[in-house]
Residue, then its C-alpha position, 0 to 999 in steps of 0.5 A: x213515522x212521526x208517531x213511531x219515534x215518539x213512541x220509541x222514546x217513550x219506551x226508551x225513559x219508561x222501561x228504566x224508570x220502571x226497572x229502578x221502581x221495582x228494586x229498592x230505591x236505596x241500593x248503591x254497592x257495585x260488585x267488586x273482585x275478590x270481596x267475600x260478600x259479593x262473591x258466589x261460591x264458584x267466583x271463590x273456589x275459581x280464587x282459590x284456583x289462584x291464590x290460598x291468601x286471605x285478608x280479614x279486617x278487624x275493625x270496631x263499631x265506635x263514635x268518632x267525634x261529632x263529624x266520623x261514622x260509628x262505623x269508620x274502623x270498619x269501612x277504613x278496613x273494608x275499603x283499603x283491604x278492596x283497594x290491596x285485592x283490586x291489584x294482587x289476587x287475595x280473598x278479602x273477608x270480613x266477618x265482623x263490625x265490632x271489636x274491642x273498645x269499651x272506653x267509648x260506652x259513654x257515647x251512643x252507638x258504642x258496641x264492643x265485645x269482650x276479647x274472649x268472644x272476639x278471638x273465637x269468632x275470629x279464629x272459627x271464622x279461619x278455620x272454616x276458610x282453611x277446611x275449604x283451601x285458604x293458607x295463608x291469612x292476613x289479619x289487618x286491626x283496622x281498628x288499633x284496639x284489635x292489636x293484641x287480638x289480632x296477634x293472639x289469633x295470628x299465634x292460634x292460628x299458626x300453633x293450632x292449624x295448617x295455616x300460617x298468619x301474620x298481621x297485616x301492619x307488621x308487614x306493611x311495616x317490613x316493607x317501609x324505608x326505615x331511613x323514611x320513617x324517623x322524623x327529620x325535624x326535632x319540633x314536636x308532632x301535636x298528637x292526632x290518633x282517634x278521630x282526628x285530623x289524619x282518621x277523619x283526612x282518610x274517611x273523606x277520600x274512602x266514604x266522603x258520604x258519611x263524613x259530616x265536616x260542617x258538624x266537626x269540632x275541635x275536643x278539649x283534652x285532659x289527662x290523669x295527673x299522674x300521665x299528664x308528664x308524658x303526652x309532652x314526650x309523646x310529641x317529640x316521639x319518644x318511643x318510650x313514653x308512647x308506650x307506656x301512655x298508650x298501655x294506660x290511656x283509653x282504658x274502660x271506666x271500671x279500671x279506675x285510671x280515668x283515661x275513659x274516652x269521655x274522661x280524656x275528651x270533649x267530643x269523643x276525638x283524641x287529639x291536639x289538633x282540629x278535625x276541620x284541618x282534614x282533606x281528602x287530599x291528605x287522605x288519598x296520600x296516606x291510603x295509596x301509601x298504606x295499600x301500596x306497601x301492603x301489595x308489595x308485602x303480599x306480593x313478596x310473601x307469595x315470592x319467598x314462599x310459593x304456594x303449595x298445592x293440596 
């Protein structure tokens, strides 16, 4: 009896060790619902018996300062849009890692394309969605360089096809309290956008694993003399020194402005505060906010306009 039982147990420790010896030693990803990538095409066509809405993240491959993945705009995007289609029916698929951003080039592992090749991909890409059934897209610019893409494949897609398109910040944007949006206090914001305390804060609650705080550090910031004016009136939120900073900041090298990423940055981060100051917990407070505005978005686009059946 003895015998018999140790052997059991043997087996018991064995037979897994051997599965995991045979299968590569590097693989983590579980299957999630209503992502592309890991879907059959009869788990998509069963979608499709559901909901004609797709969400396509256009995000970038670009550094992140010394402690953010080159590839945080792509997981940022990938993961929130698996958060929105964990609760409301809708088809996530990515179809790219790069996006537009040449003023990073002179830090490694950079890669952008130009917007000519970035709206063709993308407008292809939907239209072998529509030919199967998909109706509705959503384009999400996890990557805020993308905006102006993204509206342009939005307009392709709405004067050329039978599908209707919308970006996916416009509608999340419908759905916030405009009374909660305005600041309550009249002290200025220090300026955090790529790379700094609120993108890296988002990376630590959606793929901690890849963000290397220990090697964060705070960038030295210069402007052009001509801009050096307006990041002052950017903190007060002045809307329209924001707009005009921002149309000439981070702009390539080869434009002359001097608002290149390594001309404005130390370390590739774009902001007055310190990376180190960011938490999970500022994270996860910003993803459920962002994703639980999306939902309501999605789900009042299929309320005010039903699917029609083909």
């Amino acid at each position: 009896m003895r015998t018999w039982l140790a052997l059991m147990v043997v087996v018991t420790f064995c037979i897994p060790a051997q599965v995991d010896a045979q299968t590569n030693p590097l693989w983590s990803e579980r299957k999630v619902k209503n992502f592309l990538p890991h879907m059959t095409w009869p788990e998509v066509r069963d979608l499709l018996s559901r909901t004609d809405m797709v969400l396509i993240p256009v995000p970038a491959l670009e550094q992140h300062g010394f402690q953010g993945p080159i590839g945080t705009d792509y997981y940022t995007g990938v993961e929130q849009s698996k958060l929105i289609a964990q609760r409301t029916d809708i088809l996530v698929a990515p179809i790219l890692l790069v996006g537009q951003s040449p003023y990073h080039l002179a830090f490694p592992g950079s890669i952008p394309l130009s917007a000519e090749t970035l709206q063709r991909v993308y407008f292809e890409a939907v239209q072998s969605l529509i030919d199967q059934g998909f109706r509705r897209i959503l384009l999400y610019a996890s990557h805020a360089g993308n905006q102006y893409i993204t509206s342009f494949v939005a307009d392709r897609i709405n004067q050329e096809t039978p599908a209707v398109a919308v970006s996916l910040a416009d509608g999340v944007a419908a759905m916030r309290d405009p009374a909660g949006s305005q600041s309550t206090s009249n002290q200025p914001v220090p300026f955090d956008r790529h790379g700094g305390v609120t993108e890296t804060s988002g990376a630590l609650y959606l793929f901690p694993t890849l963000v290397q705080m220990d090697k964060a550090e705070r960038a030295t910031l210069s402007v052009p003399p001509a801009l050096s004016s307006l990041p002052p009136l950017v903190a007060t939120g002045d809307r329209a020194a924001t707009l005009v900073f921002l149309a000439e900041a981070l702009k390539p090298k080869a434009t002359g402005k001097g608002t290149s990423t390594a001309e404005m940055s130390t370390t590739g981060v774009w902001s007055e505060r310190d990376p180190r100051e960011a938490t999970a917990e500022q994270g996860r407070q910003a993803t459920e906010t962002f994703v639980d505005a999306a939902v309501r978005f999605i789900e009042r686009w299929k309320q005010l306009r039903p699917r029609q059946r083909q």
